[in-house]
N, C-alpha and C positions, 0 to 999 in steps of 0.2 A: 488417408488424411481426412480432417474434418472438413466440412464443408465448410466454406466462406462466400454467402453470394455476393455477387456483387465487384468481387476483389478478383481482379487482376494478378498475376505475379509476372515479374521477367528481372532477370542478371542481364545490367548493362553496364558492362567497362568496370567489372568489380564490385561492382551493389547492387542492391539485390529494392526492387522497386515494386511497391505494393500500390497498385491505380483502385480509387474507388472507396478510398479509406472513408468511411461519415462517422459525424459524432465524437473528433478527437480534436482534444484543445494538449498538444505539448506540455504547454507550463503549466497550467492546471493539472494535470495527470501524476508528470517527473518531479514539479516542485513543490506539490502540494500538501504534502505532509504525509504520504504514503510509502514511499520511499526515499531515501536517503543517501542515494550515491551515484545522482547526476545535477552537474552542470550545465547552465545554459550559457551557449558560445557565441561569440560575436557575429557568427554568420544565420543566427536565429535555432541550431541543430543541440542538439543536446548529447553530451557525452556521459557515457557513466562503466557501469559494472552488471549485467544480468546473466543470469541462467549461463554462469561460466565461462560466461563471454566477454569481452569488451565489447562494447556498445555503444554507434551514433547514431542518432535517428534527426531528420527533418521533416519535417510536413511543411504541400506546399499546395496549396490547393485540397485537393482530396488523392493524392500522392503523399505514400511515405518510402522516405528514404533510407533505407539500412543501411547505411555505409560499411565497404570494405566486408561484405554476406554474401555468400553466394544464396543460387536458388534452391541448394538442400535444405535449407535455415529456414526455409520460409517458412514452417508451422512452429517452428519457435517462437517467431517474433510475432505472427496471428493468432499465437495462443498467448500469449505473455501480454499483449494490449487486449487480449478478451475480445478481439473483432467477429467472434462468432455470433457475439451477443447484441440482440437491436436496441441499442440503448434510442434510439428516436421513439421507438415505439416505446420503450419502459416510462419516457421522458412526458409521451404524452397521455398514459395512462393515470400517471404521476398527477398530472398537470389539472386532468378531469377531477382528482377524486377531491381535490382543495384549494382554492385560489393561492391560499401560499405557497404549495410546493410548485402550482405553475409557473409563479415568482421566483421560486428557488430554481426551480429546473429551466428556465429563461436565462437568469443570473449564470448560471456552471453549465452552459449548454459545453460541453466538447469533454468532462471528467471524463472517466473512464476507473473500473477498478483494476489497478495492476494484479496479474495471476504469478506471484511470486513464491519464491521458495521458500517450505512451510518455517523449516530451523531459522530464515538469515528472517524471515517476517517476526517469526517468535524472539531472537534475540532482539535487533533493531527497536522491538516497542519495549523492550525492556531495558534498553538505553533511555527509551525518550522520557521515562518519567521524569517529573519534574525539571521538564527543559525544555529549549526552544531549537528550532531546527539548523542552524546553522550550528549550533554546539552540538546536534545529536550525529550530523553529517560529519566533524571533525572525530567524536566516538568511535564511530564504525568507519571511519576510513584509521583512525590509526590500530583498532582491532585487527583491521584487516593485512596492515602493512607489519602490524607484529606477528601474525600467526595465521595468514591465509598464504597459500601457495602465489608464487608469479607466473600471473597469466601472459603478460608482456612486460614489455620495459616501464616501469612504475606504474604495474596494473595487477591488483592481487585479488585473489578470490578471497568469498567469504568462506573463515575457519569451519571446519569440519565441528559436529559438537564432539567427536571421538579427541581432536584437536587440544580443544580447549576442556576437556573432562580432566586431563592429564597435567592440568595446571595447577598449582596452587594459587591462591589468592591474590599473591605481591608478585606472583609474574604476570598481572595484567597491571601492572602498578603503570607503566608508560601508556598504556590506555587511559588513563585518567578517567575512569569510568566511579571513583569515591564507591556509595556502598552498593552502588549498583553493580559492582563488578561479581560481587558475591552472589547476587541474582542471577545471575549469567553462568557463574558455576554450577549452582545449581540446575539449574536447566539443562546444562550438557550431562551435567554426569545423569539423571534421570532420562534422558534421550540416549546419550551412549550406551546406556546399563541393558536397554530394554524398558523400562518401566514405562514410560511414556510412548507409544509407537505415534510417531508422526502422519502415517499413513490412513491408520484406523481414524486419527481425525477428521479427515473429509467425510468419512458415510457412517458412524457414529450419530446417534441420536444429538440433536444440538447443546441440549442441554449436559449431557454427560461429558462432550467436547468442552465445554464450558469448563467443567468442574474437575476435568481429568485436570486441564494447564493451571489451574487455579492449585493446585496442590504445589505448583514451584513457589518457592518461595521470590515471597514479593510481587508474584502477577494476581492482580485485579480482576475485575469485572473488565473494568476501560483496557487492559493490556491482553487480558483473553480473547477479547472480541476483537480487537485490532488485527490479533496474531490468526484468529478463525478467518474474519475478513478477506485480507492482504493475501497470506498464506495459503489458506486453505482452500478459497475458494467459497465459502459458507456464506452467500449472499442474505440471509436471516441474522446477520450476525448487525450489530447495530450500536459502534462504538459512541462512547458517550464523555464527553469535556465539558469543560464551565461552557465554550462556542454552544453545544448541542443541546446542552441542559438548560442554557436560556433560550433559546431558539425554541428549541420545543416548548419551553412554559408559554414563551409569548404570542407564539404561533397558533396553537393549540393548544391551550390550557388543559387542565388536568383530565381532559381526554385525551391524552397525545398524540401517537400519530396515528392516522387514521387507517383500521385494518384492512383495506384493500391495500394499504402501502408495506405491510409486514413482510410480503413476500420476496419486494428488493427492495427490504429496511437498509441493509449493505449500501446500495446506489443512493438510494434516498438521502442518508447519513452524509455520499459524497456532495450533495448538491446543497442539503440546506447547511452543513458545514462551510462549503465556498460564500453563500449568500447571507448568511449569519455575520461570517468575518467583514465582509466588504460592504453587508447596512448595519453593520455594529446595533445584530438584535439586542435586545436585553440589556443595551449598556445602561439606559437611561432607568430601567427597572433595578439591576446592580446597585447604580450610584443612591437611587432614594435608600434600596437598603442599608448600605455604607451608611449613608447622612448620619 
C-alpha cells in the first residue's frame, strides 16, 4: 500500500475510521463542482456513489468516517481523497509565490482534488456544459439509474462506456441530457472501440492528453481539462470558466498565473475557483463591460 503518514486506520463496529485526516473541508471537496453524485445529510456526513461503492463519509475533527467499510477499503478511500498528497504544504508554497493565491488558498483551505474514475469524470463534465449543478447531479443520477448496474437498493453504478456505445441516441431520451447526449455517445463508442485508451491518459505527454479527448465531439478545452483533472489525476491540468477566467485577469493580469504555480495548476484552479465564487472576483469588471 501507499504510504499515508500521519493516518491512522481501524474498523470499529462496521466503519472503517481514518484518525489524522488534515487539509479536508467535506462540502468544498463533495459539492463543489467536481463531482456530482453526493449529498449532504442532516447529520453533517455526506452520502453519494464512488469507485463502485456506495459511500458515506463524515469528518469530525481530523477523523474521517467511512461508513458501513471495512478495513480492506482503506486504500480506496485514501486514494480517492488524494490523502497521500500534502496539500498544507502545496497550500503554502501557493501562498508564498502571490498574495492572492495566499488569499485564495486561506479562502478554500480544506479543497481537495477528488482522484475519480477516468470514463464517469470524462462523461459527467460532458454533461455539465452549459449548466449548473443541481441539474448536472439530476443528469448523471438518472444516467445512472437508466443504464448503470444496482449496486444497492436505489444505488446504481456509473454505465460502462461498453454500456452506453450500444445505445442509440433516443434511448437516452429519459436522461434528458438534449444535445448533449449525443456527446456522450460519442465518447463511449471511441472509448468502447479502442480508439481512445483511458489509461495511456494519465502518463501521456499533457498536451497530447489534451488533444486525444478533444477529438470527441463536443469536448473542449474547459471539458478536456476537467476530465484530465478529476479523472486522470493530471494535476498540470487547469480547467478554465467565466469564475477562472476573471479571477485570473483580475488577480493577475495578463501575466496569469505565476509559474511556480504551474506545477499544481490543478489545486491552484481548486482554491482560486472557491475564492473567486464567494469575493465575486471580476464581477464588478463584467458588469462595466456589460454597461
Amino acid at each position: 500500500m501507499q504510504e499515508y503518514p500521519g493516518i491512522e486506520m481501524e474498523e470499529r463496529g462496521g466503519d472503517l475510521l481514518l484518525r489524522g485526516v488534515r487539509d479536508l473541508d467535506l462540502r468544498q471537496t463533495l459539492d463543489g463542482g467536481q463531482a456530482f453524485r453526493f449529498s449532504e445529510q442532516p447529520d453533517g456526513s455526506f452520502a453519494g456513489v464512488a469507485r463502485r461503492r456506495k459511500l458515506r463519509v463524515r469528518l469530525d475533527g481530523d477523523v474521517l468516517t467511512v461508513f458501513d467499510a471495512p478495513l480492506s477499503d482503506a486504500a480506496v478511500w485514501l486514494d480517492y481523497f488524494d490523502l497521500a498528497r500534502d496539500y498544507g504544504a502545496i497550500a503554502r508554497a501557493l501562498s508564498a509565490a502571490h498574495p492572492s493565491l495566499a488569499a485564495a488558498c486561506e479562502r478554500a483551505r480544506g479543497v481537495r482534488v477528488l482522484r475519480q474514475d477516468g470514463w464517469e469524470a470524462l462523461c459527467t463534465f460532458i454533461l455539465s456544459q452549459n449548466n449548473n449543478i443541481p441539474r448536472i447531479k439530476g443528469l448523471v443520477a438518472r444516467l445512472c439509474e437508466c443504464f448503470g448496474g444496482e449496486l444497492a437498493p436505489d444505488t446504481y453504478d456509473f454505465p460502462s462506456p461498453q454500456r452506453l456505445a450500444a445505445c442509440a441516441q433516443e434511448d437516452l431520451a429519459p436522461v434528458r441530457a438534449g444535445f448533449r447526449a449525443a456527446y456522450v455517445l460519442d465518447a463511449a463508442r471511441r472509448v468502447a472501440s479502442g480508439e481512445i485508451d483511458l489509461d495511456a491518459l494519465r502518463v501521456m505527454p499533457y498536451g497530447d492528453a489534451a488533444g486525444t479527448l478533444r477529438r470527441i465531439k463536443g469536448v473542449g478545452p474547459k471539458v478536456a481539462d476537467c476530465a484530465l483533472l478529476y479523472g486522470f489525476g493530471r494535476m498540470e491540468a487547469f480547467p478554465r470558466d467565466v469564475w477562472i477566467n476573471r479571477a485570473v485577469a483580475t488577480l493577475f493580469g495578463e501575466a496569469g498565473l505565476p509559474d511556480c504555480a504551474r506545477e499544481s495548476a490543478g489545486i491552484a484552479q481548486q482554491f482560486l475557483f472557491a475564492y473567486a465564487r464567494a469575493e465575486k472576483i471580476g464581477v464588478e469588471a463584467r458588469a462595466k463591460k456589460d454597461a
